[in-house]
Backbone as JSON, one array per atom type, in Angstrom:
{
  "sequence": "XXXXXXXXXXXXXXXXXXXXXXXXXXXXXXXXXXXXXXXXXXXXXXXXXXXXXXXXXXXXXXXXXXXXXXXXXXXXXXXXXXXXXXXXXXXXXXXXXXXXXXXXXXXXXXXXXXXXXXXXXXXXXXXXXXXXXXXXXXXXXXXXXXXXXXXXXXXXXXXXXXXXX",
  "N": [[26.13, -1.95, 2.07], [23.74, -2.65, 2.84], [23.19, -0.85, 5.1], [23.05, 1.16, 3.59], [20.63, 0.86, 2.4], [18.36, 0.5, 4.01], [18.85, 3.36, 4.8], [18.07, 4.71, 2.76], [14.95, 2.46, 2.79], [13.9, 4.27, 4.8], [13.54, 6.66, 4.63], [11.61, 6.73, 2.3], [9.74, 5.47, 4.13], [9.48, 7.66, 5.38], [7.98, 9.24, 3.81], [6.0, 8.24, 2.66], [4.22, 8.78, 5.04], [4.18, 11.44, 4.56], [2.86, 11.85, 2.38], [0.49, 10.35, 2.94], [-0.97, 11.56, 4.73], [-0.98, 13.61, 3.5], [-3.15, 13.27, 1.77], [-5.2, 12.76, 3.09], [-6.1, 15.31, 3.24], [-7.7, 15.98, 0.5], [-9.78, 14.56, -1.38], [-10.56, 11.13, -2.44], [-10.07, 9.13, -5.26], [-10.23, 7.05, -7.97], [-8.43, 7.06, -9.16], [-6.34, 7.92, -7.76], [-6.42, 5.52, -5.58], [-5.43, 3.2, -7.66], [-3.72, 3.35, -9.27], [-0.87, 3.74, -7.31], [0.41, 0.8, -7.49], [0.87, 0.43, -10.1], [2.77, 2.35, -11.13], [4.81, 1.5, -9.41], [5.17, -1.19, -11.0], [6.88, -0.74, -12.24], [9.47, -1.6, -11.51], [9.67, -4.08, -11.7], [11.54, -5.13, -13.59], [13.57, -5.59, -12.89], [13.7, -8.24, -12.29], [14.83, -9.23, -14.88], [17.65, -9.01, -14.5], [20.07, -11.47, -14.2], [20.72, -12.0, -11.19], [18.9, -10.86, -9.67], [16.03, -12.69, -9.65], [14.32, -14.98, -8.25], [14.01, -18.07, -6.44], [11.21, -20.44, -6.42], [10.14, -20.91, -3.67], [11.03, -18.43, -2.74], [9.67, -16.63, -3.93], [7.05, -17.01, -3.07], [7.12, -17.31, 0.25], [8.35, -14.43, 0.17], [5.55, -13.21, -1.2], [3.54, -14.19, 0.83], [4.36, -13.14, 3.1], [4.28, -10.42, 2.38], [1.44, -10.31, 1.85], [0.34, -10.93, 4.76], [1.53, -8.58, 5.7], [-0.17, -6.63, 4.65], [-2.27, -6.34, 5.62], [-2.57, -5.56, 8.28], [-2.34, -2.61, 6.95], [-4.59, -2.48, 5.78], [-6.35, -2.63, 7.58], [-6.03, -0.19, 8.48], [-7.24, 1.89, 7.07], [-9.47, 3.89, 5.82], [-12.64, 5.22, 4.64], [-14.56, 7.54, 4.47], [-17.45, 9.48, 3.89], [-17.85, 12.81, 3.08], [-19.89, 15.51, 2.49], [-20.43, 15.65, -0.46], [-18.69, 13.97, -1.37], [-16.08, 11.43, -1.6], [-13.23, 10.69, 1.13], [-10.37, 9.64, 2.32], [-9.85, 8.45, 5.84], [-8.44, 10.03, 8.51], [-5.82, 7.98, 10.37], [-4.22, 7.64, 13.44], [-3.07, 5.2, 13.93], [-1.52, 4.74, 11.95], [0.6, 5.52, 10.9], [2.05, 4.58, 12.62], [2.28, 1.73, 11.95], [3.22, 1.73, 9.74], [5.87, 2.61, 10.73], [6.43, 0.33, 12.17], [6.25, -1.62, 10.52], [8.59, -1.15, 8.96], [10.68, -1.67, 10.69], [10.4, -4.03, 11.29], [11.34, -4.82, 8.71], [13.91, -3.74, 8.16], [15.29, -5.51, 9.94], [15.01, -7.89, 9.4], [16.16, -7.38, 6.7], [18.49, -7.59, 7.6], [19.54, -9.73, 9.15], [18.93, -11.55, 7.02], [20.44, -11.28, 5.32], [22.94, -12.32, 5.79], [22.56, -14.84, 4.86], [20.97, -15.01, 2.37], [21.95, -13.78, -1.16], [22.47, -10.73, -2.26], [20.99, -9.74, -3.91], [19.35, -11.54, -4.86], [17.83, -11.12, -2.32], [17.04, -8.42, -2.71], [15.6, -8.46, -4.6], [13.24, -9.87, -3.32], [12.32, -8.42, -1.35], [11.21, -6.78, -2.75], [9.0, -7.41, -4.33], [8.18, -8.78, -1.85], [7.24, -5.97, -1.03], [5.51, -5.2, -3.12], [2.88, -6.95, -3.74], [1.97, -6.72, -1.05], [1.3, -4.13, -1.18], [-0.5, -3.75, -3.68], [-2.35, -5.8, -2.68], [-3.38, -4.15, -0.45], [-4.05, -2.28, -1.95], [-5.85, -3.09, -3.41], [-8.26, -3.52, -1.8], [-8.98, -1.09, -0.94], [-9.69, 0.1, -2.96], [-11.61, -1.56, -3.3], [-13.37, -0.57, -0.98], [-13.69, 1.87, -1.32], [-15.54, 1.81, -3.92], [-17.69, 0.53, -2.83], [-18.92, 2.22, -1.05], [-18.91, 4.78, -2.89], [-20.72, 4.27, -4.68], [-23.09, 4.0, -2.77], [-23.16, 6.47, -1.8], [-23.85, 7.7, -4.5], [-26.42, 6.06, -4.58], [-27.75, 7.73, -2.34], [-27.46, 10.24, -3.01], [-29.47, 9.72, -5.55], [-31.63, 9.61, -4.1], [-31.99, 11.94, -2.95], [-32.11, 13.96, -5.37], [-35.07, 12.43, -6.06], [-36.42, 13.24, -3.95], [-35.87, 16.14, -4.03], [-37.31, 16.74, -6.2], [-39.77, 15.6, -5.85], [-41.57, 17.46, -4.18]],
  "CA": [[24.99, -1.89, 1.17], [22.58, -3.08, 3.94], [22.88, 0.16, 5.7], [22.24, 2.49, 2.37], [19.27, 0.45, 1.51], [17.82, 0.67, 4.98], [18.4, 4.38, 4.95], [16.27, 4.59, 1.68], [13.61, 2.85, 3.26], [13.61, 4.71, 6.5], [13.48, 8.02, 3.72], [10.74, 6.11, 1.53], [8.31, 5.63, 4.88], [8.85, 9.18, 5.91], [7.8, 10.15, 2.8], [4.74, 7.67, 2.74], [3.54, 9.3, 5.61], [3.71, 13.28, 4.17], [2.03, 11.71, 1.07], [-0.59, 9.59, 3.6], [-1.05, 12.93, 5.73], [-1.11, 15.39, 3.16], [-4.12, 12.82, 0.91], [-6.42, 12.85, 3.23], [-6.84, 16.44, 2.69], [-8.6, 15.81, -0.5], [-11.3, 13.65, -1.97], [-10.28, 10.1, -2.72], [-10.49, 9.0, -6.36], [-10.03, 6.14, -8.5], [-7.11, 7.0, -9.99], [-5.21, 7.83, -6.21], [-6.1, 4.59, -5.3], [-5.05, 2.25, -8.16], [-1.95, 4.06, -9.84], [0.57, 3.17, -6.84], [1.15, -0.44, -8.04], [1.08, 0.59, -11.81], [3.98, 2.68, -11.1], [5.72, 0.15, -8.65], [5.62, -2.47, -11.38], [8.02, -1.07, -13.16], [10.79, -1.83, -10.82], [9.87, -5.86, -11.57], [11.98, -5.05, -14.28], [15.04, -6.35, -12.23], [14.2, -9.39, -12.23], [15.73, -9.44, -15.92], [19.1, -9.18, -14.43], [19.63, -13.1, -13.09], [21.24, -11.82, -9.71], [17.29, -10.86, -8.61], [15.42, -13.29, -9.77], [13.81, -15.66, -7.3], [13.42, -19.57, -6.83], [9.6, -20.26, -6.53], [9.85, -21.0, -2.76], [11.53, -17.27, -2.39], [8.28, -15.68, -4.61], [5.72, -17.83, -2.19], [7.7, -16.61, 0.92], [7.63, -12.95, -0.58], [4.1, -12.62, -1.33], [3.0, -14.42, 2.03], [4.85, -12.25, 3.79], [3.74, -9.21, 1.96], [-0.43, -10.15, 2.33], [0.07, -10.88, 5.83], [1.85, -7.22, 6.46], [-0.93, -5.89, 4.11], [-3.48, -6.91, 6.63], [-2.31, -3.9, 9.05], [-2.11, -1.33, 6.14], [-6.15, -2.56, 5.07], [-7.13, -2.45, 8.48], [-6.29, 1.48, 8.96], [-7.57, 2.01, 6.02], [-10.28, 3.54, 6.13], [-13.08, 5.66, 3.95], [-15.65, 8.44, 4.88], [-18.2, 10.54, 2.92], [-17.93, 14.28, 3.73], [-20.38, 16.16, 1.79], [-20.69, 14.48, -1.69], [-16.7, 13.63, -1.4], [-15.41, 10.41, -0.44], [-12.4, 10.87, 2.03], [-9.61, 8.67, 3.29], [-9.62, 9.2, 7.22], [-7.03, 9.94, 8.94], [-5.38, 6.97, 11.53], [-2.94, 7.61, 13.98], [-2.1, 3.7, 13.78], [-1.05, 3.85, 10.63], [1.7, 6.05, 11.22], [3.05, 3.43, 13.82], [1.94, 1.05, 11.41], [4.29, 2.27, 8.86], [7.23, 2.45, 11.44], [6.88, -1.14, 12.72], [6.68, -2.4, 9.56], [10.15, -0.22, 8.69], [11.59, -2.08, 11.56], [10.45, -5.69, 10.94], [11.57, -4.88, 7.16], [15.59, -3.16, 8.46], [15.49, -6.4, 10.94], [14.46, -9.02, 8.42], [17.24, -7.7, 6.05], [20.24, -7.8, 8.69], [19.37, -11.15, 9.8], [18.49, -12.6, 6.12], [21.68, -10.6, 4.23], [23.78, -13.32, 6.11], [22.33, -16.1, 4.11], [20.72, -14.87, 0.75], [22.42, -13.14, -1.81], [21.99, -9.62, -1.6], [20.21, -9.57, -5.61], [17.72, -12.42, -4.18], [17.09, -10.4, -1.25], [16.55, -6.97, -2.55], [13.62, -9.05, -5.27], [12.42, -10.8, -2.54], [11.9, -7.16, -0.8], [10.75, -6.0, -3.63], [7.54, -8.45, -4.11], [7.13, -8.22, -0.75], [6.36, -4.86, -1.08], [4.39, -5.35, -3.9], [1.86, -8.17, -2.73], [1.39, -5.64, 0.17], [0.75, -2.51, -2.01], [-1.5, -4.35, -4.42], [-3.9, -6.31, -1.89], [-4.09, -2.91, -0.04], [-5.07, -0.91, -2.94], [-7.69, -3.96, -4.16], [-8.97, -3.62, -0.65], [-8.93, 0.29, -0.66], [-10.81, -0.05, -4.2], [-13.21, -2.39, -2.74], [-14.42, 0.28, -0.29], [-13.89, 3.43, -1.75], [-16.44, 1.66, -4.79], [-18.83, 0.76, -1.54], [-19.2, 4.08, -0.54], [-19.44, 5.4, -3.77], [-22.45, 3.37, -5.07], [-24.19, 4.4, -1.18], [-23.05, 8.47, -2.3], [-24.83, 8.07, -5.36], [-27.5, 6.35, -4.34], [-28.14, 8.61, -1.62], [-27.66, 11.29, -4.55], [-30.75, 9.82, -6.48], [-33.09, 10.13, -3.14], [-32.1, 13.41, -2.65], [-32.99, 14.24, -6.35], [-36.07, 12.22, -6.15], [-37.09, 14.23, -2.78], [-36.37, 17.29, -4.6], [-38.29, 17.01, -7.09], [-41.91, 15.18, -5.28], [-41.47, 18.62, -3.23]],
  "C": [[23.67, -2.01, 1.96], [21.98, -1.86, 4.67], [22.04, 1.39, 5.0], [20.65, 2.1, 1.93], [17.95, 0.93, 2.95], [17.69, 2.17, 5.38], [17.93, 5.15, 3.86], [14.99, 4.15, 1.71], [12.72, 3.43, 4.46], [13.05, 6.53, 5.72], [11.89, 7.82, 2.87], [9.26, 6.37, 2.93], [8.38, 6.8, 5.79], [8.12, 9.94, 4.73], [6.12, 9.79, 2.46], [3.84, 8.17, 3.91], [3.2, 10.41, 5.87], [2.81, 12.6, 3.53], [0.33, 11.24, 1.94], [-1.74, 10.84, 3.7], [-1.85, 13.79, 4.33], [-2.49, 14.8, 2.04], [-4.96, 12.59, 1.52], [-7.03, 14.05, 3.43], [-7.62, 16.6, 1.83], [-9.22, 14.72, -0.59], [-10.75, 12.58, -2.5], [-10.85, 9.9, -4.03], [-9.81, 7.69, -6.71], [-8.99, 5.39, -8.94], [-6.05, 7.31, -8.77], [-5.44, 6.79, -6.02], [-5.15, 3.26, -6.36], [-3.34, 2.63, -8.69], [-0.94, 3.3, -9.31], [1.19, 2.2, -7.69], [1.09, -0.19, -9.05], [2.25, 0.84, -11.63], [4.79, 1.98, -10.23], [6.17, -0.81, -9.53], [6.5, -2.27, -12.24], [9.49, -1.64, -12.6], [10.63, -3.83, -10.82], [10.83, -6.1, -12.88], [13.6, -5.43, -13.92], [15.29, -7.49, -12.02], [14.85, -9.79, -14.27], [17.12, -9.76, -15.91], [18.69, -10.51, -13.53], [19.77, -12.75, -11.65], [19.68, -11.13, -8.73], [16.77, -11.54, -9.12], [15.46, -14.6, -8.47], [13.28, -16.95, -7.62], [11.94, -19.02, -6.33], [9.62, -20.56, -4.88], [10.23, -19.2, -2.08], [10.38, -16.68, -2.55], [7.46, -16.3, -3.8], [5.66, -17.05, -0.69], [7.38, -14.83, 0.8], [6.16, -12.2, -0.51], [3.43, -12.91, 0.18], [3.04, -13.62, 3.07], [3.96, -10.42, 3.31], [2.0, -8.93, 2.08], [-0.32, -10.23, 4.04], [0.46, -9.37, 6.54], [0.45, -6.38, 5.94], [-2.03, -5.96, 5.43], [-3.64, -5.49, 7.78], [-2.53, -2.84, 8.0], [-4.08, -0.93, 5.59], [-6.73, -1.9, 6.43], [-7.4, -0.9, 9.41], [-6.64, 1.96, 8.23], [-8.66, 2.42, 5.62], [-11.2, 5.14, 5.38], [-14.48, 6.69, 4.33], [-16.33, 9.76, 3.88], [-18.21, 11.73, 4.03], [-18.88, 14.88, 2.46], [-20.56, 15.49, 0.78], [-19.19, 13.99, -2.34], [-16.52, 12.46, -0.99], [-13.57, 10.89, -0.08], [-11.66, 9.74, 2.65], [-9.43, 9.25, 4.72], [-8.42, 8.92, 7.47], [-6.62, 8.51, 10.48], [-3.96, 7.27, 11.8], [-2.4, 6.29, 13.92], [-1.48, 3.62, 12.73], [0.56, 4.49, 10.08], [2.68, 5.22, 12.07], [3.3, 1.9, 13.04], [3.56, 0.65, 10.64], [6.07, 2.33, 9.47], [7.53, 1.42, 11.59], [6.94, -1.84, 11.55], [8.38, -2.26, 8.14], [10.73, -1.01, 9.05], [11.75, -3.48, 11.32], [11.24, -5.52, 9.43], [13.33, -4.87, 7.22], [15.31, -5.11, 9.06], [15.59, -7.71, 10.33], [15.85, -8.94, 7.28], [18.37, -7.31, 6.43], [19.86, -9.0, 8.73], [19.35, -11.83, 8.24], [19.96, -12.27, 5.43], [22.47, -11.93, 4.89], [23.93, -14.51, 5.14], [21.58, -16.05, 2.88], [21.23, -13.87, 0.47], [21.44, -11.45, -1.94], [21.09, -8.97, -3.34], [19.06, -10.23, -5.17], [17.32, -11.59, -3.07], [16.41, -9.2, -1.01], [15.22, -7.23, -3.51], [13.07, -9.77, -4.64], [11.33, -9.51, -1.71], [10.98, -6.04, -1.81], [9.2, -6.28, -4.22], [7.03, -8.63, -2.88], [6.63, -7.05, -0.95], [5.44, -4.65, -2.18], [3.34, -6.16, -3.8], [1.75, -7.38, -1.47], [0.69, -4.44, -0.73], [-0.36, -3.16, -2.52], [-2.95, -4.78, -3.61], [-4.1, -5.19, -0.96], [-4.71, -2.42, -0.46], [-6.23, -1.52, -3.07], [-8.47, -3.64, -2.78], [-9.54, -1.77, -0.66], [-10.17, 0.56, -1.65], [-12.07, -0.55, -4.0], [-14.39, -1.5, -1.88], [-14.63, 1.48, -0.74], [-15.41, 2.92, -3.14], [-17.8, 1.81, -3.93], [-19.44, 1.72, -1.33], [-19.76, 5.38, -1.89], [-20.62, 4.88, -4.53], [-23.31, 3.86, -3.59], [-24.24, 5.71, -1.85], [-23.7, 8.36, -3.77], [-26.06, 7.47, -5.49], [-28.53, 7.55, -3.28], [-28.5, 10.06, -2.39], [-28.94, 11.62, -5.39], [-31.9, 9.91, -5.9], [-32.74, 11.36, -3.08], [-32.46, 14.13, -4.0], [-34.25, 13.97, -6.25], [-37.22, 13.27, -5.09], [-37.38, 15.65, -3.08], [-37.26, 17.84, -5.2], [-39.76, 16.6, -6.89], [-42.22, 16.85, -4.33], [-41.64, 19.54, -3.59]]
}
């Protein structure tokens, strides 16, 4: 089971990095950034069955783990006006990013499968990756708003200029 899950998320972060790749071709919006975790949270819907549900030192663990990986994912993360567009740039780190955090993730559940149940371990994996997604996006949100309040002020001098002219 360890192996199938590991080659779902080895499938998952090749796929996160067409999707990465192929979105900073277009114009960053509101609704690309926040969505992910909407649609992620439906899978917290497992903790209904008891065999994932998590003591409160597991969910603490979890999330800690998951803001401290976020920290790499914010820090390539990164937002540029092209024309009157905002733009996610592109980072080669974040491609490596995305691998090493593959590897710590496979590595973490060989070594942990030994000693937690493999229901606690796949909702432990599962809040980690959510407490990563989430404080990425709020972070992603935070700048893409930045940038867009600068692009429309910059917007209302270049009207104003137009028009004293």
């Amino acid at each position: 089971m360890i192996i199938a899950t590991s080659i779902i998320a080895v499938c998952m972060a090749v796929g996160a990095m067409f999707i990465r790749i192929k979105a900073a071709r277009k114009p960053a919006t509101f609704k690309k950034i926040i969505l992910p975790p909407f649609f992620m949270s439906t899978g917290a819907l497992m903790y209904l069955v008891p065999e994932f549900r998590l003591t409160l030192p597991e969910i603490v663990e979890a999330v800690a783990v998951g803001l401290f990986f976020s920290i790499f994912l914010i820090k390539t993360s990164k937002f540029e006006i092209r024309g009157q567009e905002i733009y996610l740039k592109r980072s080669k780190a974040f491609v490596f990013i995305l691998i090493g955090l593959l590897v710590v993730r496979i590595t973490l559940k060989t070594i942990l499968s030994s000693t937690i149940d493999f229901g606690q371990l796949s909702g432990m994996f599962f809040l980690l990756a959510f407490a990563m997604i989430v404080s990425w996006r709020i972070a992603m949100f935070r700048s893409f708003k930045k940038l867009s309040v600068q692009l429309k002020k910059e917007n209302i001098i270049n009207e104003n200029n137009i028009k004293l002219t």
